[in-house]
C-alpha positions in Angstrom: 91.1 101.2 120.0 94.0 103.5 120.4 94.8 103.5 116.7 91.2 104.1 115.8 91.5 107.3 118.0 94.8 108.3 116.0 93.3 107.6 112.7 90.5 109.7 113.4 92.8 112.5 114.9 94.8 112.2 111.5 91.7 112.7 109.2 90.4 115.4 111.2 93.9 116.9 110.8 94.0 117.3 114.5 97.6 115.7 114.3 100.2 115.4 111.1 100.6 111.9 109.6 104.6 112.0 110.9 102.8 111.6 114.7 100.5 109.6 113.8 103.8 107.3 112.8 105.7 108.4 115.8 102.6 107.7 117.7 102.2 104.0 115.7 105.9 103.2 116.7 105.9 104.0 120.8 101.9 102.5 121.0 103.0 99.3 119.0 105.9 97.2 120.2 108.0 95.3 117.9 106.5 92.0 116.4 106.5 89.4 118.8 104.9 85.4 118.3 101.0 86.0 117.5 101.4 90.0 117.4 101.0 91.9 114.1 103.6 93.3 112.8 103.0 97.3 112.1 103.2 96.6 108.2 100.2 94.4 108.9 98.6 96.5 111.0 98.5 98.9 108.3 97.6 96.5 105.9 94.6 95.5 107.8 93.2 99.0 107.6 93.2 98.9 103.8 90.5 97.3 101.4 92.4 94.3 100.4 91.4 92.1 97.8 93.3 88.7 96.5 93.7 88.7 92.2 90.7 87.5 91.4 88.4 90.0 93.1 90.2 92.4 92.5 89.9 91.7 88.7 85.9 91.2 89.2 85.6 94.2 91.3 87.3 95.9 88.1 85.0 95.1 85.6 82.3 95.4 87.8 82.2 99.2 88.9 82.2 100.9 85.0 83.4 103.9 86.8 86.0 102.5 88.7 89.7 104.2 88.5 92.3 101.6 88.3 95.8 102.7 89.4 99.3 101.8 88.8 101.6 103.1 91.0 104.2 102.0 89.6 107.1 103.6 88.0 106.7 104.8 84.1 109.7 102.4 82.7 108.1 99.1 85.2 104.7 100.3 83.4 105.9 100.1 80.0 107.0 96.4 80.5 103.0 95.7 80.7 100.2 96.6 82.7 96.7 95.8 83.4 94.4 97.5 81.0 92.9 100.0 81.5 95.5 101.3 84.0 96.5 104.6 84.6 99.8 105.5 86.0 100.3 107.5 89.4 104.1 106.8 89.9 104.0 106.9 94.0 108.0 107.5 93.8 107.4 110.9 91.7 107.9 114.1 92.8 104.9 115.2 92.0 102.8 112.3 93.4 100.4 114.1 95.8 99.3 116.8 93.5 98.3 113.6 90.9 96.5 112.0 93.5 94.8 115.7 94.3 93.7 115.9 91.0 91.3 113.1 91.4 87.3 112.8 92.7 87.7 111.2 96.4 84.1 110.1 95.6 85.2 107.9 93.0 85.7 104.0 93.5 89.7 103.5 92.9 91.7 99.8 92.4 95.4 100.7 93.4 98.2 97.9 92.3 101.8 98.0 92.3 104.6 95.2 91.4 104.6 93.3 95.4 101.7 95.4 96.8 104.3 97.4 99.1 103.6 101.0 97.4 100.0 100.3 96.5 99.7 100.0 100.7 101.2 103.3 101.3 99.3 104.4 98.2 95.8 103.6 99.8 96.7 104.5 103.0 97.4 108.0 102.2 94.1 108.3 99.5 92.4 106.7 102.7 93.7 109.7 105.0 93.7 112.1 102.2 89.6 111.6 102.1 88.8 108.9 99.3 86.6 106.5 101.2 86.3 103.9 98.0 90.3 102.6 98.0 90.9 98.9 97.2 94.6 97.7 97.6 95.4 94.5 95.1 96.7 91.6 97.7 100.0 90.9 96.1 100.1 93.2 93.3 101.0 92.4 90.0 103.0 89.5 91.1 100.0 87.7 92.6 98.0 89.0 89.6 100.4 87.3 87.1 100.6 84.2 89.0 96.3 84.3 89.0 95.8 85.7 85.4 99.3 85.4 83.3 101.6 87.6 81.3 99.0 87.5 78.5 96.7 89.5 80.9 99.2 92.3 80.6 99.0 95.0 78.0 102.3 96.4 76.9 102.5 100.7 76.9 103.6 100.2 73.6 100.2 99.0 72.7 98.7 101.5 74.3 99.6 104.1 71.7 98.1 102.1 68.9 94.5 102.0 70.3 94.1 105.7 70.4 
């Protein structure tokens, strides 16, 4: 309940999202037997799907955004198509996400599903309401789908 409360405090911008951790840390004590850990916590706020959801979910919304958050030289070793590329370790991250429609439906991914969390999390808080995080990321996608499900960048350039 508490961490409903400081969710909604954080959208309403009634507190920064460095309380809202601070807040997360002092509310939530260290994992113990049967707790959740924070990471999972987190996690459990997000839209999560496994591989193959995920990939139906993609070719079922036409206007669907699929992001790679991954950075450019990881992307260029292959990528699902269609992607686009939002490194979450670039400078200029948030102004990229900015520049999209928060009424849009989005499919994040990432190489372990680590930066694709904190990817949704902050579209989530940043006011895109239609924000699904790929259980796993490309590892688990790979392991469901193969390398042959990858498109190189390379190939990218000939198709335009």
């Amino acid at each position: 309940m508490a961490l409903k409360l400081l969710l909604i405090r954080l959208r309403t911008k009634q507190i920064s999202g460095s309380c809202l951790i601070r807040s997360l840390f002092l509310e939530y004590p260290m994992q113990k037997k049967n707790k959740m850990s924070r990471w999972e916590l987190l996690k459990s706020q997000l839209n999560n799907l496994e591989p193959e959801e995920f990939h139906t979910a993609v070719e079922n919304q036409s206007d669907g955004i699929l992001i790679d958050c991954r950075k450019a030289s990881e992307v260029a070793q292959g990528k699902i198509p269609g992607a686009i590329n939002v490194d979450y370790l670039a400078p200029d991250f948030w102004e990229q996400i900015e520049h999209l429609d928060p009424q849009q439906t989005y499919f994040v991914y990432c190489r372990s599903g680590r930066r694709s969390i904190r990817t949704c999390t902050l579209m989530q808080n940043g006011g895109f309401s239609r924000v699904f995080n790929l259980n796993g990321g490309l590892n688990a996608w790979i392991d469901q789908f193969g390398m042959d499900s990858l498109i190189n960048e390379d190939s990218c350039l000939d198709e335009g």
